[in-house]
N, C-alpha and C positions, 0 to 999 in steps of 0.2 A: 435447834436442839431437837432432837429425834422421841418425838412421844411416842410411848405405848398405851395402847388402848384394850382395854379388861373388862370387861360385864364383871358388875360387882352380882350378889346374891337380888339383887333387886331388878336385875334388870336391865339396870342404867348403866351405859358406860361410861367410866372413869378415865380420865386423861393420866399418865403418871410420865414424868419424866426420869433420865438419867443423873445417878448421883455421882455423889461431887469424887468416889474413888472411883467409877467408872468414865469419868471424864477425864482425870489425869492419866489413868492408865491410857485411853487412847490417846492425849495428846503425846506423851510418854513414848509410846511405839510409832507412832507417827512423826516424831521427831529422828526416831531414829533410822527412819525407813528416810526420810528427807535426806539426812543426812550423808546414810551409806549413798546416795545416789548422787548428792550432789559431790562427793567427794573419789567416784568415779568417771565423773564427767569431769571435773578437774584432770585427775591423772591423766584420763583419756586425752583429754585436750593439748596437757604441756608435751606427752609423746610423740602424738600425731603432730605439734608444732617442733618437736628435736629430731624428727626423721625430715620433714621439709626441708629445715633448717640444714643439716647437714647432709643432705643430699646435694641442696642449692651452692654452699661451699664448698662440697666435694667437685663441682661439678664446673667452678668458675676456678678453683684451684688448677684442675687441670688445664683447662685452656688456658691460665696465665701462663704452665709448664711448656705445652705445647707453643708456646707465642716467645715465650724467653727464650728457651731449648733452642730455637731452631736460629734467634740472632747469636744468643752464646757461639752455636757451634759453629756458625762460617763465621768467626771473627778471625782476623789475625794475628791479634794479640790485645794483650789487657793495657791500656794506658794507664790508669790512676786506681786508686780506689780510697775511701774516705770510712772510717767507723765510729760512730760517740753513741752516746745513750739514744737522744732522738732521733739519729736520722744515719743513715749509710751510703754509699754511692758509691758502683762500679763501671769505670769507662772501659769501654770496648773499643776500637776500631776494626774496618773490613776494608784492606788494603785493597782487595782486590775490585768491591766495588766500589770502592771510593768513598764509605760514608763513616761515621763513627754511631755507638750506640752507647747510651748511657742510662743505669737501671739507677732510677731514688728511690730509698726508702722513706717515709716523711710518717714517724710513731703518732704523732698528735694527729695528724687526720687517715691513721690507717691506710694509707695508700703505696703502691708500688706502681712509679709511671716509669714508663719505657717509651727513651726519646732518640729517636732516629732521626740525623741529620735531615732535613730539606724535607721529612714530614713531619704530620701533626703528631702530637704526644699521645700515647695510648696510656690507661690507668690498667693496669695488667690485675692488679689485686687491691679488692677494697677489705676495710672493715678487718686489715692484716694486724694481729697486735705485737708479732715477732716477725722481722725478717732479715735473714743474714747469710753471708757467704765467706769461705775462705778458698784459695789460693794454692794450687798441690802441683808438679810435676807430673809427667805422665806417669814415672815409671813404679810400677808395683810393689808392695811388699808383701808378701802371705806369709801368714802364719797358718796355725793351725786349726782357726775356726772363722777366720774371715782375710778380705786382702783390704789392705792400706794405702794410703798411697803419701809419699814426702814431700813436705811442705816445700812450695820453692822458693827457698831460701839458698843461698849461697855460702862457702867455705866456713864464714865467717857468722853462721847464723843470724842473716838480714835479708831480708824477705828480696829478691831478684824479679821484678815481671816478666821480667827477658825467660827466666824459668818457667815460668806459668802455662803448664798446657793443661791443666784443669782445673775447672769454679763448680765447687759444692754449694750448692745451693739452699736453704731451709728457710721454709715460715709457718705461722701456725698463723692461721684465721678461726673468729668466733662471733658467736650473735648471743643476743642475751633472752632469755625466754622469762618474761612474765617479772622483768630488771634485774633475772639474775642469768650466769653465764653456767649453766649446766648441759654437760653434753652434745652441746653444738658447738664442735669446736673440728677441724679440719687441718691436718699435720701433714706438710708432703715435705721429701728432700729429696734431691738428685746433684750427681755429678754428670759434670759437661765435658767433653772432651774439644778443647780448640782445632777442628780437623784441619782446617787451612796455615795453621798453626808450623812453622819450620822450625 
């Protein structure tokens, strides 16, 4: 406690200390000075961890893009493909080199492996909590504020793979900040053209 010391009229000096509304008042303002600081350095914290955060996602996103994209595109065509709630799966083949490719999606453990015949499996995306693709023709539609493209499906509106010269691709990946999922979340989609594709 912070005494003050006073020569009284005699002399002597006298010890006094602080009273009991001078002490609330500083604990008072000092509570509040804790407080605005601790709850900057909060903020400060969960920001500085949603910019890492989705930078690191932005940045494994692409490479899985770059690493799909590039088995998508020399395929020769689509063999199968599989979609339910938990899990999706689209087979590829590459007639030309001789291998097949096949992309899983598996929701319960966040993953997209990409498995190429007669090598090992690569995990392309973790920590994915949406991932999915559809199936189009090459050939265009525009309208008047973007282009389209038609499903390939055949005469009889039933999806043809023999049609298939383009796979749309989309996932969303996310991390959770402090167990909740705010603003770290990473959205990419693209469309693939099959070039080897006849």
């Amino acid at each position: 406690m912070n005494l003050r010391m006073r020569e009284n009229r005699g002399g002597f000096a006298a010890l006094h200390g602080l009273t009991l509304v001078e002490v609330m008042v500083a604990l008072g303002l000092g509570s509040l000075v804790l407080a605005a600081v601790v709850s900057v350095t909060i903020y400060t914290a969960r920001t500085s961890a949603a910019m890492v955060n989705y930078t690191d996602l932005d940045s494994k996103s692409r490479y899985a893009l770059d690493v799909i994209s590039r088995e998508v595109r020399e395929a020769t065509g689509v063999l199968s493909f599989q979609t339910n709630a938990t899990s999706a799966t689209l087979t590829l083949t590459n007639g030309i080199q001789g291998y097949g490719i096949r992309l899983y999606y598996d929701a319960k453990a966040g993953t997209v492996v990409l498995s190429r015949t007669g090598q090992n499996d690569l995990t392309a995306l973790t920590e994915c909590d949406q991932w999915g693709f559809q199936l189009f023709q090459r050939t265009p539609v525009f309208t008047s504020t973007n282009v389209a493209y038609y499903p390939a499906t055949n005469g009889a509106g039933v999806l043809d793979l023999n049609l298939c010269k383009l796979v749309s691709l989309s996932w969303k990946c996310s991390r959770t900040i402090l167990a909740q999922k705010v603003n770290t979340e990473s959205v990419q989609a693209s469309q693939i053209v099959l070039r080897n594709k006849q």
